[in-house]
C-alpha positions as CSV (number, residue, x, y, z in Angstrom):
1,X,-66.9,13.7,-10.7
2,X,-64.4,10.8,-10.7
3,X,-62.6,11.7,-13.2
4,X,-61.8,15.3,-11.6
5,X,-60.7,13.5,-8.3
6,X,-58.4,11.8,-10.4
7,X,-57.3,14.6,-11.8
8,X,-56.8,16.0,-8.7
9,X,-54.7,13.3,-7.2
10,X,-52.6,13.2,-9.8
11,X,-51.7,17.0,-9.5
12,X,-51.1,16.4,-6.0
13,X,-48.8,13.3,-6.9
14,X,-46.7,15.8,-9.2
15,X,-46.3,18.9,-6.8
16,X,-45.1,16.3,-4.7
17,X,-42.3,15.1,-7.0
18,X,-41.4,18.7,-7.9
19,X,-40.9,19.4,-4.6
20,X,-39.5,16.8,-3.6
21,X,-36.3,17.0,-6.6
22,X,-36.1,20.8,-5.3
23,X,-35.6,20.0,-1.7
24,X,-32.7,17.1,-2.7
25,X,-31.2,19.5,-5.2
26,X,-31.4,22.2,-2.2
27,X,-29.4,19.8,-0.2
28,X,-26.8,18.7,-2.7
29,X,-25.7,23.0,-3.6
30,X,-26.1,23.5,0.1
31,X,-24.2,21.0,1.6
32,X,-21.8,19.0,-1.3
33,X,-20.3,16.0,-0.1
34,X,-16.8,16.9,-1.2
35,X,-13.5,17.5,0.9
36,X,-13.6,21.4,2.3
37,X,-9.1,22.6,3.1
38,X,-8.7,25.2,5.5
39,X,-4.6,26.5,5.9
40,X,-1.9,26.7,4.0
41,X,0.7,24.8,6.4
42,X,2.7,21.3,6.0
43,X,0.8,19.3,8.8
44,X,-2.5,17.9,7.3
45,X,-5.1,17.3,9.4
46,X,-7.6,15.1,8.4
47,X,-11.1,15.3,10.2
48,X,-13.7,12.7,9.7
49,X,-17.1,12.6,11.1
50,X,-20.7,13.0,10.6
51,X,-22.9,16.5,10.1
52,X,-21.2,17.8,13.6
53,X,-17.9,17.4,11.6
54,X,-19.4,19.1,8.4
55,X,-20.6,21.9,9.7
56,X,-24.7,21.1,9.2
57,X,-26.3,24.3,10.0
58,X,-24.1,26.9,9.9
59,X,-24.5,29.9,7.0
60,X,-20.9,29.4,6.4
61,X,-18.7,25.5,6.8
62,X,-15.7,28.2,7.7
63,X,-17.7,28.6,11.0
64,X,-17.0,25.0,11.8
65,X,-14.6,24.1,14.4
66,X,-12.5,22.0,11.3
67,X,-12.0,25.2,9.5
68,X,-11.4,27.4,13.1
69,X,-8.2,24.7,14.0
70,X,-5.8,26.3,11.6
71,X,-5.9,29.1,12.9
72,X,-5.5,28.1,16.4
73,X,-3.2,26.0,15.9
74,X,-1.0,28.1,13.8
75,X,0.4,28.2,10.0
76,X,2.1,25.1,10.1
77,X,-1.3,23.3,10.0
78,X,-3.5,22.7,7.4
79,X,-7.3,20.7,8.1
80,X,-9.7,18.5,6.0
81,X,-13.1,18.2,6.4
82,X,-14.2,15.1,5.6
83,X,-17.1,15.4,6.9
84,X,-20.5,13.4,5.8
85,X,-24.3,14.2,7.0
86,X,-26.2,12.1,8.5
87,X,-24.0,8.9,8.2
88,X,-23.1,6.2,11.0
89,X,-20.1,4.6,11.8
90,X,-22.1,1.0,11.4
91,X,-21.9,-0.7,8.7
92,X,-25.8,-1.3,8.6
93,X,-27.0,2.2,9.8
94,X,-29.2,3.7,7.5
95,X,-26.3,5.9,5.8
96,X,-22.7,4.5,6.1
97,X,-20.3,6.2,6.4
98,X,-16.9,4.2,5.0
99,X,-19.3,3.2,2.1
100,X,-19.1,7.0,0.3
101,X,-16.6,7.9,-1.9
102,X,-15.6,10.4,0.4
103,X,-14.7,8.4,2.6
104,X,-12.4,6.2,0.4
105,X,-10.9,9.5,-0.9
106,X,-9.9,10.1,2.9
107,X,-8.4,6.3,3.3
108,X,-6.3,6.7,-0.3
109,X,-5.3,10.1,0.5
110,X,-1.8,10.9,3.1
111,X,-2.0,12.6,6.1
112,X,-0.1,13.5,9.2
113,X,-3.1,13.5,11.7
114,X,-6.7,12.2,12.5
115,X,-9.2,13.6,14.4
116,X,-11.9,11.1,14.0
117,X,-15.7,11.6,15.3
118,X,-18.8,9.1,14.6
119,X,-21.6,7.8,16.8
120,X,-24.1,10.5,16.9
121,X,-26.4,8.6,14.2
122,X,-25.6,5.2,15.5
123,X,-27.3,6.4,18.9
124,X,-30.8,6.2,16.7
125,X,-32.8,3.6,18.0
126,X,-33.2,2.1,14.1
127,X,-29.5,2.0,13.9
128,X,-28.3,1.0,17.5
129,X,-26.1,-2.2,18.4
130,X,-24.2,-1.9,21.3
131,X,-21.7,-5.0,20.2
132,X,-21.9,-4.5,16.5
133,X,-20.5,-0.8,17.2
134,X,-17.9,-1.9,19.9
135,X,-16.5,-4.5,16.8
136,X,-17.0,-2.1,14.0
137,X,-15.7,1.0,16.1
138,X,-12.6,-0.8,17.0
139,X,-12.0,-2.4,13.1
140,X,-11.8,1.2,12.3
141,X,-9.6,2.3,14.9
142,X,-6.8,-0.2,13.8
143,X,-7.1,0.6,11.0
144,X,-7.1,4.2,11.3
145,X,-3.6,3.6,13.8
146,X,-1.9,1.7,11.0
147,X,-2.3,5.0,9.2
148,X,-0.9,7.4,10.7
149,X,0.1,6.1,14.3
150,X,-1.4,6.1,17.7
151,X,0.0,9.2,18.5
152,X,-1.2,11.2,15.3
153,X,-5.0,9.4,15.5
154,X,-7.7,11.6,18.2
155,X,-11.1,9.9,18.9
156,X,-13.8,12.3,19.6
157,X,-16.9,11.4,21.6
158,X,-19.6,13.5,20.1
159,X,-21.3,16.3,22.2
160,X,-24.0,15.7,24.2
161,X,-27.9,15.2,23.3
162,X,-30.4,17.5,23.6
163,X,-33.3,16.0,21.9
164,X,-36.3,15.6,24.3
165,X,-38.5,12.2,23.5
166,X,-36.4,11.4,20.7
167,X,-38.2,9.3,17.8
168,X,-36.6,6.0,16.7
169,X,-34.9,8.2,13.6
170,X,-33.8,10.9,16.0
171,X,-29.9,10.4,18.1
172,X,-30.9,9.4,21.4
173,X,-28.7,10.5,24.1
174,X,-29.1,7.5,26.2
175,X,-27.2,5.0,23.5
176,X,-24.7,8.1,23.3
177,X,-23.7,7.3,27.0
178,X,-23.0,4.0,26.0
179,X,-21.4,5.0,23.2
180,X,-18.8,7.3,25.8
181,X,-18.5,4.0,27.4
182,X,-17.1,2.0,24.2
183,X,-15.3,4.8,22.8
184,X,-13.1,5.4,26.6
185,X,-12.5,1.7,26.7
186,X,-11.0,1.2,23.1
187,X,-9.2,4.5,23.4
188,X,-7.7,3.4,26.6
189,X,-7.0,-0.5,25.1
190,X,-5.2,1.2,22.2
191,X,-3.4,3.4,23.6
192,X,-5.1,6.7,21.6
193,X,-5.6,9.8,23.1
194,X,-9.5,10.5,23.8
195,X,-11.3,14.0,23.2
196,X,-14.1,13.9,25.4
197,X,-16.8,16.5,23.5
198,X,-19.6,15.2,25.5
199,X,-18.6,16.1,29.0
200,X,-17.3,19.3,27.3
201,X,-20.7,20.6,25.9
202,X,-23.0,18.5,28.8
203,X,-24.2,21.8,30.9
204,X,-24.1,23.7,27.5
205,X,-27.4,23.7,25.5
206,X,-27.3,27.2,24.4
207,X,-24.1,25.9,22.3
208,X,-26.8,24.4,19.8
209,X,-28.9,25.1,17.0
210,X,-31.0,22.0,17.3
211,X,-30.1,20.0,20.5
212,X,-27.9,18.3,18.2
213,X,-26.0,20.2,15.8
214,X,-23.5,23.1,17.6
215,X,-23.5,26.7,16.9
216,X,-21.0,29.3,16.0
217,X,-20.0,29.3,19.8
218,X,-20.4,25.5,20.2
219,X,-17.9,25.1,17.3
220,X,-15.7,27.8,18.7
221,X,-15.6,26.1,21.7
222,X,-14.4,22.5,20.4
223,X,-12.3,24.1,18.5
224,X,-10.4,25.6,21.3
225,X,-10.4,22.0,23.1
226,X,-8.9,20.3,20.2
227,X,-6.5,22.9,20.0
228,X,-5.4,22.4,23.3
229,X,-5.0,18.9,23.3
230,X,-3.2,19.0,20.2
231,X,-0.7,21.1,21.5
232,X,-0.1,19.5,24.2
């Protein structure tokens, strides 16, 4: 009798595994950390962020509003998704951002334009730090201006929250207000423009799949903000 309940445990252990190396293999042909161009035109645009930036949920990354810009914007524009899932703009958030190689590809590689959106994943109560953010967020920022310039570098505050009761792993809309908060003040300090995604999509929660990842229409819509702004 023992030794069947051994057995058993054990077979249990190994579906386990299997399924478990399926699920991560799922993930990795699904969505492949590498660099995604859209456009054919002269001005790059590089866009960094987190799964909002990626394009997490979609059937198809050309539904993202990265890959919508070009076309908006016209053929003298080409974009870069840089995009990474699930990681934070803090260096000690459970998935960093700026320590992928992606990210390092982004930082070696030139560009004419930044459109640069983290935060989302910092708001999870395991990752938050109001003043670790305000430092880090602002590290970047200069760095990011001595890149391209302050008048080629956009800073996105992420959409709004809808995630009800959130759990300590899920993004919590209430650190993302105070994220807003940080992300207006260094904008303003540094004299980069602000795109304000948050107050965009706050009265619009049929623009997501999953209270935090946008749909076809909620990508449309950014799109058509950033757009805007740019061509202003």
């Amino acid at each position: 009798m023992r030794k069947r309940s051994i057995i058993f445990i054990l077979n249990i252990l190994i579906i386990i595994i299997i399924l478990f190396v399926i699920k991560s293999h799922d993930n990795s042909v699904m969505y492949p950390n590498k660099a995604l161009e859209v456009g054919d035109g002269n001005i790059v645009i590089s866009c960094v962020g987190d799964s909002i930036t990626y394009g997490y949920g979609l059937s198809n990354r050309n539904d993202s509003w990265v890959s919508l810009l070009p076309s908006k914007l016209g053929d003298k524009y080409k974009t870069i998704n840089y995009g990474l899932i699930k990681r934070t703009l803090l260096s000690g958030g459970d998935y960093p951002y700026f320590n992928e190689s992606l990210a390092k590809e982004f930082l070696e590689n030139d560009t004419d334009k930044i459109i640069f959106m983290l935060g989302s994943n910092d708001s999870k109560k395991i990752n938050w730090n109001k003043d670790l953010f305000y430092e880090e967020y602002e590290d970047v920022i200069n760095r990011l201006i001595k890149k391209v310039g302050r008048n080629n570098l956009y800073i996105m505050i992420p959409p709004k929250i809808f995630i009800n009761n959130p759990k300590s792993d899920d993004a919590n809309d209430d650190n993302l207000l105070e994220i807003k908060e940080i992300i207006n003040e260094i904008g303003s300090s540094n004299g980069v423009r602000v795109i304000d995604l948050y107050s965009l999509s706050e009265e619009h929660s049929d623009w997501y799949i999953d209270g935090l990842h946008l749909n076809k229409t909620g990508n449309k819509e950014v799109a058509e903000e950033i757009s805007k702004i740019i061509k202003e």
